[in-house]
KOLKOL-92412 format. One line per field, with one value per residue (C-alpha): residue number from 0; z, y, x; residue in one letter. Coordinates in steps of 0.2 Angstrom, whole numbers, padded with zeros to 4 digits, m for minus. Layout:
i: c(NUM_...)
pz: c(Z_...)
py: c(Y_...)
px: c(X_...)
aa: c(a_...)
This chain:
i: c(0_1_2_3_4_5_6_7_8_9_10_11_12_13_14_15_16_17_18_19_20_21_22_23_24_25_26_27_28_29_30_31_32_33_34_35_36_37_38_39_40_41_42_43_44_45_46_47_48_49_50_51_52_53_54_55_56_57_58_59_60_61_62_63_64_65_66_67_68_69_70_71_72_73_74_75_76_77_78_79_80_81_82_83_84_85_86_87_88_89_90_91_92_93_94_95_96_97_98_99_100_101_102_103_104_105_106_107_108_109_110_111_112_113_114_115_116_117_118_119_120_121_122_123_124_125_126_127_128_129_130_131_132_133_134_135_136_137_138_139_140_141_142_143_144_145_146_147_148_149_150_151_152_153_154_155_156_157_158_159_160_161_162_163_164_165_166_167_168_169_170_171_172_173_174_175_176_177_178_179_180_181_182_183_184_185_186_187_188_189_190_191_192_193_194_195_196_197_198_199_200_201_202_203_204_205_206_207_208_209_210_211_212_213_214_215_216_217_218_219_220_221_222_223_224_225_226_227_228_229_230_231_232_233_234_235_236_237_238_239_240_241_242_243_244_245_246_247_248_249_250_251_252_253_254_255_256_257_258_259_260_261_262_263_264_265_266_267_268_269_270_271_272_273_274_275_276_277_278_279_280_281_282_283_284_285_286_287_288_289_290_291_292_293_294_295_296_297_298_299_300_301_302_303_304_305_306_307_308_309_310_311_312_313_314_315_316_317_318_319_320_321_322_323_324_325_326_327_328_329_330_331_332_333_334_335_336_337_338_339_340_341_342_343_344_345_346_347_348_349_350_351_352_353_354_355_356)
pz: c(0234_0218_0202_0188_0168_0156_0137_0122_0109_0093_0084_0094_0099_0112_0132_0131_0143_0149_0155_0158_0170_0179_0183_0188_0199_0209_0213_0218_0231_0238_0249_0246_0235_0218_0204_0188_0169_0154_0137_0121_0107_0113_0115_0106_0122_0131_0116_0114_0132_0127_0144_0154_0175_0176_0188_0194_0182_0168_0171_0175_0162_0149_0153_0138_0126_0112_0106_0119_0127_0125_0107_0099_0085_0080_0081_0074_0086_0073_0072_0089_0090_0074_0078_0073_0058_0071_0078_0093_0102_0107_0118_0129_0128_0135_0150_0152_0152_0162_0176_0173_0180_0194_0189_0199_0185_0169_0162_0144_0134_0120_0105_0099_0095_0109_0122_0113_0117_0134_0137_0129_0143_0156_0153_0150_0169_0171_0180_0168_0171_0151_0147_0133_0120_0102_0091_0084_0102_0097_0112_0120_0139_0142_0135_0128_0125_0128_0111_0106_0111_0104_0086_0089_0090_0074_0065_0066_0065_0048_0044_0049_0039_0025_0026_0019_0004_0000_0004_m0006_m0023_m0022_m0022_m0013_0000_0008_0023_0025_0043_0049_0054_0047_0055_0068_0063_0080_0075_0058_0067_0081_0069_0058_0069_0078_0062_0053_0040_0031_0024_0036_0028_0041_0041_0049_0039_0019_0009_m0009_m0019_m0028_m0011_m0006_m0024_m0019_m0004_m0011_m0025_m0011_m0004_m0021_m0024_m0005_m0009_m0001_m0014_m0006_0003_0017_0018_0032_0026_0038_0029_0029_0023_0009_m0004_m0001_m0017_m0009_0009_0000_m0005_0004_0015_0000_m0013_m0006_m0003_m0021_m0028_m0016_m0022_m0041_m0035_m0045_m0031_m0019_m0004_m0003_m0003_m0020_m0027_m0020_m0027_m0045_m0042_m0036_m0051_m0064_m0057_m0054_m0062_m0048_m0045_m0027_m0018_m0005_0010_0021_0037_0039_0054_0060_0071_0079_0084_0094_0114_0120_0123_0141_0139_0136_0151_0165_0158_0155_0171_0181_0172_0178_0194_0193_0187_0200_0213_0205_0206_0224_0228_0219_0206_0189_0174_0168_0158_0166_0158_0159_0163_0165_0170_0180_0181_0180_0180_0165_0162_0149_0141_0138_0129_0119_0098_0103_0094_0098_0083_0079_0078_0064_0077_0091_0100_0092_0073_0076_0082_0069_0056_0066_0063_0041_0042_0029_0030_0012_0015)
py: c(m0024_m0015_m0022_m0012_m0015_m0008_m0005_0003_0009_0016_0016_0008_0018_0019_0018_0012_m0003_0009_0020_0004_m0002_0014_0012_m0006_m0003_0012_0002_m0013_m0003_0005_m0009_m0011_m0028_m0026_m0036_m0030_m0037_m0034_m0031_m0037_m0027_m0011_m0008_m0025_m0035_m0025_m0028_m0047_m0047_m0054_m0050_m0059_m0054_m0049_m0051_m0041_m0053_m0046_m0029_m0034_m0031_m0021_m0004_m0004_m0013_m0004_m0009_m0014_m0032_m0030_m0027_m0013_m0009_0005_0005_0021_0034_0037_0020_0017_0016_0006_m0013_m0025_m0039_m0048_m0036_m0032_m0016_m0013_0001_m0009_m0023_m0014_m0008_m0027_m0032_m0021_m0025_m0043_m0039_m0030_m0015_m0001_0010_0007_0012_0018_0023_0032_0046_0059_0044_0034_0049_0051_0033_0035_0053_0043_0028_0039_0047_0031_0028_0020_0024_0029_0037_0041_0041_0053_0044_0048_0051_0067_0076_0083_0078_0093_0097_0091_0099_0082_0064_0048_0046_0059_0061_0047_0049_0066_0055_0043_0055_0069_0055_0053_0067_0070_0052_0061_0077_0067_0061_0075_0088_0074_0077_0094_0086_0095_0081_0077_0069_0065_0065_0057_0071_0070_0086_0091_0096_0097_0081_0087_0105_0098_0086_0097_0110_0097_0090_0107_0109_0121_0120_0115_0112_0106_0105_0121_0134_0131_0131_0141_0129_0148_0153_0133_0133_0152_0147_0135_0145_0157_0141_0140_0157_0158_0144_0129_0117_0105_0108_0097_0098_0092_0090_0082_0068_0079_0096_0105_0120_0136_0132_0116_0123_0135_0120_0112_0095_0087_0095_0091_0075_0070_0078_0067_0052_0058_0063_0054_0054_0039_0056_0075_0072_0068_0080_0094_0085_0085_0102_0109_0099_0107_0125_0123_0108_0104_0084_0079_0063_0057_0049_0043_0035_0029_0017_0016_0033_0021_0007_0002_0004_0020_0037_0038_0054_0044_0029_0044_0053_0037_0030_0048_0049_0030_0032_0048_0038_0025_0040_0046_0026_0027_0042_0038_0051_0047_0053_0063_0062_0063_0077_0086_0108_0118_0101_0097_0084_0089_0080_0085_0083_0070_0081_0096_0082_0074_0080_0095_0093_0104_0111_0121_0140_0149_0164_0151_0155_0140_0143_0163_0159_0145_0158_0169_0155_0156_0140_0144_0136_0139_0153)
px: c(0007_0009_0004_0013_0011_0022_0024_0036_0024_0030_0048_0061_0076_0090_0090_0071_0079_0087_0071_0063_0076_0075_0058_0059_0075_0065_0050_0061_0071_0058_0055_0037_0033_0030_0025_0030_0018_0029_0016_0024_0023_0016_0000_m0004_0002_m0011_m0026_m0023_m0017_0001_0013_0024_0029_0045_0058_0073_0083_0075_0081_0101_0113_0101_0107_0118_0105_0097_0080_0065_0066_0048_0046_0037_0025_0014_m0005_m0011_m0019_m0031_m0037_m0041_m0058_m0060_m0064_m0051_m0052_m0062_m0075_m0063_m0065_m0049_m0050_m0062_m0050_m0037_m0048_m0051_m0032_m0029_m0040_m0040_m0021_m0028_m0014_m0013_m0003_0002_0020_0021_0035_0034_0033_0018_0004_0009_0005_m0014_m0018_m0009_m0020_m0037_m0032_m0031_m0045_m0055_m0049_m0035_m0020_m0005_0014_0021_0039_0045_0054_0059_0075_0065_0065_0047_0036_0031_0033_0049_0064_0074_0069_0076_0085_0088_0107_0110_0105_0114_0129_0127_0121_0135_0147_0140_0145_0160_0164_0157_0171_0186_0179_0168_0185_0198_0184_0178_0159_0141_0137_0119_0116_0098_0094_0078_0064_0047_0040_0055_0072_0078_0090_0095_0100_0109_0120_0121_0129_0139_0145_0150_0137_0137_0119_0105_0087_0073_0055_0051_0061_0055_0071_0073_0084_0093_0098_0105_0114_0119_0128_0139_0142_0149_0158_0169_0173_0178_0190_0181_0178_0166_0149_0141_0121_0111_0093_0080_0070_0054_0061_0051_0052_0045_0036_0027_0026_0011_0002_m0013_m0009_m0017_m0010_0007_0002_m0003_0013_0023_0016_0020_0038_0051_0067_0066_0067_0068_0087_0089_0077_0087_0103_0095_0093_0108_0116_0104_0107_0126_0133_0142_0144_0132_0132_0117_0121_0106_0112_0092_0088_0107_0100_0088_0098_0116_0119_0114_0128_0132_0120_0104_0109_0110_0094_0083_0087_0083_0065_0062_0068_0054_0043_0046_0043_0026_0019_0023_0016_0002_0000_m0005_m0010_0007_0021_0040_0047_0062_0063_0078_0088_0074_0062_0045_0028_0016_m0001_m0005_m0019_m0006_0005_m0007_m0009_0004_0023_0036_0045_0060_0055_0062_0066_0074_0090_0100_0094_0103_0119_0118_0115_0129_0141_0139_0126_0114_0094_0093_0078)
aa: c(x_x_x_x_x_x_x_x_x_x_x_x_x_x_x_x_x_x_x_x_x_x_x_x_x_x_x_x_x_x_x_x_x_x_x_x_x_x_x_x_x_x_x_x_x_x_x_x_x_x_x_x_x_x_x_x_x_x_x_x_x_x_x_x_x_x_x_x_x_x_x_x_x_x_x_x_x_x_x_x_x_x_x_x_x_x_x_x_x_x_x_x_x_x_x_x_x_x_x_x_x_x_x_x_x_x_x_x_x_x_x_x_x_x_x_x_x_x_x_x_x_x_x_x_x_x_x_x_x_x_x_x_x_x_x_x_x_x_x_x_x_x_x_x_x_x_x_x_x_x_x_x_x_x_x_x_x_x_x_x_x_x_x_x_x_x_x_x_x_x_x_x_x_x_x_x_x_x_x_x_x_x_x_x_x_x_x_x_x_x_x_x_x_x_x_x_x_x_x_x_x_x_x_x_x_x_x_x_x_x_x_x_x_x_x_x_x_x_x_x_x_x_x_x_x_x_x_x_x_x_x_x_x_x_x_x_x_x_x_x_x_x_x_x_x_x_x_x_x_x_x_x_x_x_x_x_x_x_x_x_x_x_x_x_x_x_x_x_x_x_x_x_x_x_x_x_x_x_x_x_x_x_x_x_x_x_x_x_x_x_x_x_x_x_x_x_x_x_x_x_x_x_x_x_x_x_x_x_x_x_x_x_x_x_x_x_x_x_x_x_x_x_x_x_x_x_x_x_x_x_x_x_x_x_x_x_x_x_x_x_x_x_x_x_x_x_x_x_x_x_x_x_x_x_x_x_x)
């Protein structure tokens, strides 16, 4: 008998059910039995012990779902060890669930924060098998996420919607992307959707040289400009200031995002008229691409594999279209950002994209 709990942690996104599904599917049809304790809530289900068993019902017909059937929330890596309102320790009450359940692993799905709770879990003693999930593609170890191909799709499709009206009035567009600290999403829409301008977190932009750009546009005879701008993008100006210094100047900044700021100042500096568009949490949601079922289901079906096998305490990641098993401990507080110097950012730059440096 295998005893099996499993969570989503963190911001929802598509083929979590998918990669959830996979994992059940696996273990199902391996032919040894299998009990399977769904946490709601992420890793609140496991603190307050909040779960339900499921069955192989509960994994028919969600494939195509968006979302988590078990619900999601976030509960801060860097508040983990901190009692809750009541006293609670709740890395001691997770232990306790956990054995309470008798579980031989635990299953978790999930982004940067999530995988430092899984690693401190695992390192606390128990058994745990990660999943790497996030629209931002920023988990380090595996080359893609769950999805990520996903809110490629939707948010390229954004802007290509946006080419019409932004060619039929001769107007500067922005898409703002979501991205906090990763531009890998704004950078593969962006290219997908024919940007001409790609600001991300990584490369600092100089507003002259975006202005510049579209100034180049016009006299080149195109008359509108399409920006992609990841919603954590910054100024070369800001990028020299401290964490917080940058900080308290955000909380003084008078644009609702990054997005409009650069608009301000592209209409200061050029007087040409600019529109914002911010797609927002429409990236996050909807059936997953065709991309994001196949991949979510091949890391649960590997996950499924390491459960039986018995080998706990890494990540499913993906290398060279291969699935590989990494060490929670090497995944835990590392990101993986865009380098300025990467292959993809080049021949972006080959193709007349501009990253405003």
């Amino acid at each position: 008998m295998k005893r099996i709990g499993m969570l989503t942690s963190g911001g929802d996104c598509q083929a979590l059910n998918a990669a959830m599904r996979g994992v059940a599917k696996s273990l199902f049809n391996s032919g040894e039995k299998v009990e399977i304790y769904g946490f709601e809530n992420g890793y609140q289900g496991l603190i307050y012990s909040k779960f339900r068993m499921l069955t192989g019902r509960d994994f028919s017909g969600i494939l195509t779902k968006g979302g988590t059937m078990l619900g999601t929330s976030r509960t801060p890596f860097k508040t983990i060890r901190e009692p809750d309102a009541e006293g609670l320790d709740k890395v001691q009450a997770m232990k306790q669930t956990y054995y309470k359940l008798q579980l031989d692993c635990l299953v978790i799905l999930g982004g940067n924060g999530t995988h430092k709770t899984a690693n401190l879990l695992h390192e606390e003693g128990l058994n745990v098998v990660t999943l790497p999930k996030t629209i931002d593609n920023d988990i380090w170890g595996t080359d893609m996420t769950f999805g990520f191909q996903s809110a490629v799709d939707i948010a390229t499709t954004a802007i290509d919607q946006i080419h019409t009206t932004a060619a039929s009035h001769s107007r500067v567009f922005i898409v703002e992307v979501m991205g906090h600290k990763a531009g890998w999403l704004t950078l593969n829409a962006g290219m997908a959707g024919g940007a001409d301008i790609i600001l991300i977190p990584e490369i600092p932009y100089d507003i002259d040289h975006v202005v510049q750009k579209i100034e180049e546009r016009d006299q080149g005879g195109s008359s509108f400009t399409i920006i992609a701008v990841a919603e954590g993008a910054i100024s070369k100006e800001d990028a020299e200031l401290s964490k917080k210094e940058y900080k308290k100047k955000l909380a003084k900044r008078p644009y609702p995002s990054v997005s409009y700021e650069i608009a301000a100042e592209i209409q200061k500096r050029s007087g040409r008229e600019v529109r914002v568009t911010i797609p927002g949490h429409v990236q996050r949601g909807g059936a997953p691409c065709p991309y994001d079922r196949v991949f979510a289901s091949r890391l649960g079906a590997e996950a499924g594999r390491m459960i039986l096998e018995g080998k706990y305490g890494y990540m499913v990641g993906y290398k060279n279209r291969e699935m590989v098993r990494v060490p929670l401990k090497e995944v835990a507080g590392k990101l993986k950002m865009v380098s300025p110097d990467a292959a993809i950012v080049k021949q972006a730059e080959m193709l007349g994209i501009s990253f405003g440096e």
